[in-house]
N, C-alpha and C positions, 0 to 999 in steps of 0.2 A: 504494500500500500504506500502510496506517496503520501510524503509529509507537506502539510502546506508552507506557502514560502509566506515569509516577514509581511511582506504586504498583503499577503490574503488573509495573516495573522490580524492584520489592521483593520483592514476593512470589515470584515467580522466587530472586530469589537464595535469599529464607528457606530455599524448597523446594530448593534446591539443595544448599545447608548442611543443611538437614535429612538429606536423605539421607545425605549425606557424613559427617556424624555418628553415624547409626545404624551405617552401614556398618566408624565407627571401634568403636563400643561391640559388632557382631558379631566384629570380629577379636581384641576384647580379652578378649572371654567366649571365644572358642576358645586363648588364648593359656593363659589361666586355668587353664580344661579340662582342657590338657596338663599344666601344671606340675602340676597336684592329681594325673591317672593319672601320673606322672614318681613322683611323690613318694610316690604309694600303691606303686608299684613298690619300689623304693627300699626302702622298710620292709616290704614280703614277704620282700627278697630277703636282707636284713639277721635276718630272722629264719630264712631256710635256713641261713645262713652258719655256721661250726663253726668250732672254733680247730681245727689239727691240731697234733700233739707228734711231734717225728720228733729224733733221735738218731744217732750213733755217725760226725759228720762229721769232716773232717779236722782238727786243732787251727788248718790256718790259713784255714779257709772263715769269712770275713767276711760281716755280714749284707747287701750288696749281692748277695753269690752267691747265698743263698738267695732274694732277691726276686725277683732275674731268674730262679731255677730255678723259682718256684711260680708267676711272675707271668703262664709260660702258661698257666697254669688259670684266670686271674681274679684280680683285683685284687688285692694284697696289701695289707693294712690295716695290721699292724703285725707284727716281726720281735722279738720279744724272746729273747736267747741268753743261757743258760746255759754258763758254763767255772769250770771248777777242778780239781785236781790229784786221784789216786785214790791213797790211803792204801793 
């Protein structure tokens, strides 16, 4: 059996690297892909989103209660509370 010569040695590997290359720049375009539909997500979902105003809880529900009470509907973004005393 003949042995290959230096340069078939070469070319081989090119071709080798070559594919391994492209096959990196395929999984980088589909990584891409996702974070862009991730990210178009993201900003649909942000523009569903509604603040809700809700009222009349106990003086001592802290805003950790209401996280955990809304946070089974979905993510709770931010808890701003109003208190003060009724004249």
């Amino acid at each position: 059996m003949k042995r290959p010569t230096k340069q078939q040695l070469l070319l081989t590997r090119v071709s080798e690297h070559e594919a391994e290359e492209q096959s990196y720049r395929q999984e980088a375009m589909k990584y891409l892909r996702s974070i862009s539909n991730f990210e178009d997500s993201l900003i649909s979902l942000r523009k569903r989103m509604k603040p809700v105003f809700c009222g009349n809880f106990e003086y001592e529900t802290r805003q950790s209660d209401l996280e955990k009470l809304f946070g089974r509907y979905g993510r709770v973004e931010r808890v701003d509370m109003k208190s003060g005393t009724i004249n």
